[in-house]
C-alpha positions in Angstrom: -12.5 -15.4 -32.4 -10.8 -14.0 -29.1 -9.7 -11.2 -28.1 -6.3 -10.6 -26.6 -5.8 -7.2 -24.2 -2.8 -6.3 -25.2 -1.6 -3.2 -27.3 0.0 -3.5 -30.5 3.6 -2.1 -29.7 3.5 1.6 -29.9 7.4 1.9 -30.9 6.0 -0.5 -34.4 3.2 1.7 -35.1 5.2 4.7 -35.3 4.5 6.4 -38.9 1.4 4.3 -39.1 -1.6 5.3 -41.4 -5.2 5.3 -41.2 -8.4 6.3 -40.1 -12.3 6.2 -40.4 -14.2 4.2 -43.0 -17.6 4.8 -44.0 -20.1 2.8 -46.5 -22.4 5.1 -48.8 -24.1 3.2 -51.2 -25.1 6.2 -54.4 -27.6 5.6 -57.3 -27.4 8.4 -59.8 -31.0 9.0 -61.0 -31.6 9.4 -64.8 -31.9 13.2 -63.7 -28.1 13.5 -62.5 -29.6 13.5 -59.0 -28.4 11.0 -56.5 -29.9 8.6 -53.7 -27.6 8.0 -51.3 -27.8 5.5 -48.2 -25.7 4.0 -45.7 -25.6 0.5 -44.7 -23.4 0.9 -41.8 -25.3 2.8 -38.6 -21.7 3.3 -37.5 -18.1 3.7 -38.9 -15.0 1.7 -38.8 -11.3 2.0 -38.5 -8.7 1.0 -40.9 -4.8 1.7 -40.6 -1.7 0.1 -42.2 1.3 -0.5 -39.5 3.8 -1.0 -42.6 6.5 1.2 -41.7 9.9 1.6 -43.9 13.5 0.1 -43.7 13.8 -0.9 -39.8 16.2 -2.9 -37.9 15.8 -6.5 -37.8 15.2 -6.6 -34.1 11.8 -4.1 -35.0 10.8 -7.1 -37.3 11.1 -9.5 -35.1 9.2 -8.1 -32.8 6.1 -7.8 -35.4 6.6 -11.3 -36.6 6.1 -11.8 -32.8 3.0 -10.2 -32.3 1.6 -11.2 -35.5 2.1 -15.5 -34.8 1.0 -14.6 -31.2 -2.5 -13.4 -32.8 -2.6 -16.2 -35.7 -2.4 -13.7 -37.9 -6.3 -12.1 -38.6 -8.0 -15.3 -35.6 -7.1 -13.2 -32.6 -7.7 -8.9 -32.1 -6.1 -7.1 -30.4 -5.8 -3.3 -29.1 -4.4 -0.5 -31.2 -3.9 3.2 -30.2 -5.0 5.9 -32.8 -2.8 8.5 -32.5 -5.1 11.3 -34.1 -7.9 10.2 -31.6 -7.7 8.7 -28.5 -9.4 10.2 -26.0 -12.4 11.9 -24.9 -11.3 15.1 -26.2 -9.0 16.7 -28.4 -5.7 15.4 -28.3 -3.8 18.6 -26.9 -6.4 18.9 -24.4 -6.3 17.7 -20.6 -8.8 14.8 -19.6 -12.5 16.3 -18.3 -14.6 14.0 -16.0 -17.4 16.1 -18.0 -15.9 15.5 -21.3 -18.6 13.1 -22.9 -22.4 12.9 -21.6 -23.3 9.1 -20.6 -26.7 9.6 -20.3 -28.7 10.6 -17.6 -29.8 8.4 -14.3 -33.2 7.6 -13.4 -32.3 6.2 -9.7 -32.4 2.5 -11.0 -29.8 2.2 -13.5 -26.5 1.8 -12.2 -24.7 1.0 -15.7 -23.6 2.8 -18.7 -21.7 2.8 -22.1 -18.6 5.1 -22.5 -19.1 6.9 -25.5 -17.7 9.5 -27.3 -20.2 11.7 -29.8 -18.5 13.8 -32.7 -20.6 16.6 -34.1 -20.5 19.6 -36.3 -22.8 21.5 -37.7 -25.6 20.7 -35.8 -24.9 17.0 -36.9 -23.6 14.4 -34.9 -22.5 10.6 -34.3 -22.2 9.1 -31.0 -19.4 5.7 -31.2 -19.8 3.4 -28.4 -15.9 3.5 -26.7 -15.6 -0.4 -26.0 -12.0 -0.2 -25.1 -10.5 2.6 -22.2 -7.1 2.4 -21.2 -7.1 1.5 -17.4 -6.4 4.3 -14.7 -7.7 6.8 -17.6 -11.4 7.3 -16.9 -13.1 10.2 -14.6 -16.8 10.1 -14.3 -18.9 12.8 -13.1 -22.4 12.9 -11.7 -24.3 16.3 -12.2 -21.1 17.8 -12.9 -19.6 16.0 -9.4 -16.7 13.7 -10.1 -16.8 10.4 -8.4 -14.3 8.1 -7.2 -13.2 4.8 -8.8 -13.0 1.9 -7.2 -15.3 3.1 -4.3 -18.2 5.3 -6.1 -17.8 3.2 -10.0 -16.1 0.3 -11.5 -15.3 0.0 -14.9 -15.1 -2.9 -17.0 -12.1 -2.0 -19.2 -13.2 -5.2 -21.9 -16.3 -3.2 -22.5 -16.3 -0.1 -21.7 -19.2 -0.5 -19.6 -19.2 1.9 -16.4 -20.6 0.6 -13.4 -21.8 2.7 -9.9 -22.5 1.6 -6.5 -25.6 3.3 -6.1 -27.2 4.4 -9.2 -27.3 8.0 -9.9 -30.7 10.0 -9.0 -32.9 10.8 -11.2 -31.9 13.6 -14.4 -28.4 14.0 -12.8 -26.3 14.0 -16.2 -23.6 11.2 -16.0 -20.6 12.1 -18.0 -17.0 10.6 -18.5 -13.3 11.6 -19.5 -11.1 8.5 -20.5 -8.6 7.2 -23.0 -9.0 4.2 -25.3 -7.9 1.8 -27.7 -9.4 0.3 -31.1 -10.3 -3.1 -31.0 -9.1 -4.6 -34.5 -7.2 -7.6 -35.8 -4.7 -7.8 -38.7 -6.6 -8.1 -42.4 -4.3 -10.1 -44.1 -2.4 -13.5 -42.9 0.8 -13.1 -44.6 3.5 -10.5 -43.8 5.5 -9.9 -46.7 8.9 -8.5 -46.0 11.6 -7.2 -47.7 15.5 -8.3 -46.3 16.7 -6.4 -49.1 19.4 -4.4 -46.4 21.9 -5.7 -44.7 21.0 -5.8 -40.9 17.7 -4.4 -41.7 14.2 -4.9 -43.3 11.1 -3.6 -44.3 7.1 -4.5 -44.1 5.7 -2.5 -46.8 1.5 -3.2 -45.9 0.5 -4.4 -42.4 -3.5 -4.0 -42.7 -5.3 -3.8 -39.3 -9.1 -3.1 -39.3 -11.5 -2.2 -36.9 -13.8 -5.2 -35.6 -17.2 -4.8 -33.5 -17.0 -5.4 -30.6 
């Protein structure tokens, strides 16, 4: 399967639906007590672009993106609009925003991530797809310049410096991103029931690992 850099159209996705997906796997115990387990380490995304009555231009322009993808062969990016950066939405990007690791004066690379916790609990998701010109990187709390100090490879999300940081100097990272998904279904089923206008009831997209 490929992968295709390209945004699904934002002006399509508008009223879109979706979010997180978890597997739990529960036995309940002849004592009404339950074992639970997870075989997923990580979570997944799942939204439905199916959007009500629209002109026909609007459909044509998903029939266009869908052929161009071959329906669920070819993924493509998506922007969730409940989470989408390394913060909260209504707040400004932070070069210190999400902790990288930490450098040991060898290693010059690192993952973006992005770690949600509460509670005392947390998950850290591997950010595989930042939105170029978005991402500020820090070390020990100093932000560094792209293109002379770090690279990023905006396929992977994979941050790469010049020199590697020294050792215990926390490296840290604001950014955007996209989802990396693909359609889950090949067939678009859509209603001409208007004149001059249409409607696409279920458009499935799901997360894939990247």
């Amino acid at each position: 399967m490929a992968f295709h850099e390209i945004r699904f159209p934002l002006d399509i996705a508008f009223g879109s639906s979706g979010g997180p997906e978890r597997r739990t796997e529960i036995v309940t115990l002849g004592s009404g007590h339950e074992e639970r387990n997870s075989p997923w380490a990580g979570s997944r995304r799942r939204y439905n672009a199916g959007y009500g009555l629209r002109a026909l231009d609007d459909i044509h322009a998903l029939i266009e993106f869908f052929e161009a993808r071959h329906g669920r062969l070819h993924g493509f990016r998506w922007k969730d609009r409940a989470d989408w950066k390394s913060g909260a939405p209504g707040v400004s990007i932070a070069a210190t925003d999400q902790t990288l690791g930490a450098g040991d004066g060898t290693r010059t690379a690192f993952q973006l991530v992005k770690t949600y916790a509460s509670g005392g609990a947390s998950y850290t998701r591997e950010i595989a797809k930042p939105v170029a010109g978005s991402v500020r990187v820090a070390v020990g709390g100093v932000e560094k310049t792209e293109g002379t100090d770090f690279s990023v490879d905006h396929a992977t999300g994979i941050v790469t410096f010049a020199a590697p940081p020294a050792g215990g100097a926390s490296v840290t990272a604001g950014f955007e991103f996209d989802v990396p998904v693909r359609f889950d279904t090949d067939f678009l089923d859509i209603d001409l029931g208007a004149f001059e206008a249409g409607s696409v009831p279920a458009v499935p997209v799901v997360e894939v690992r990247m």
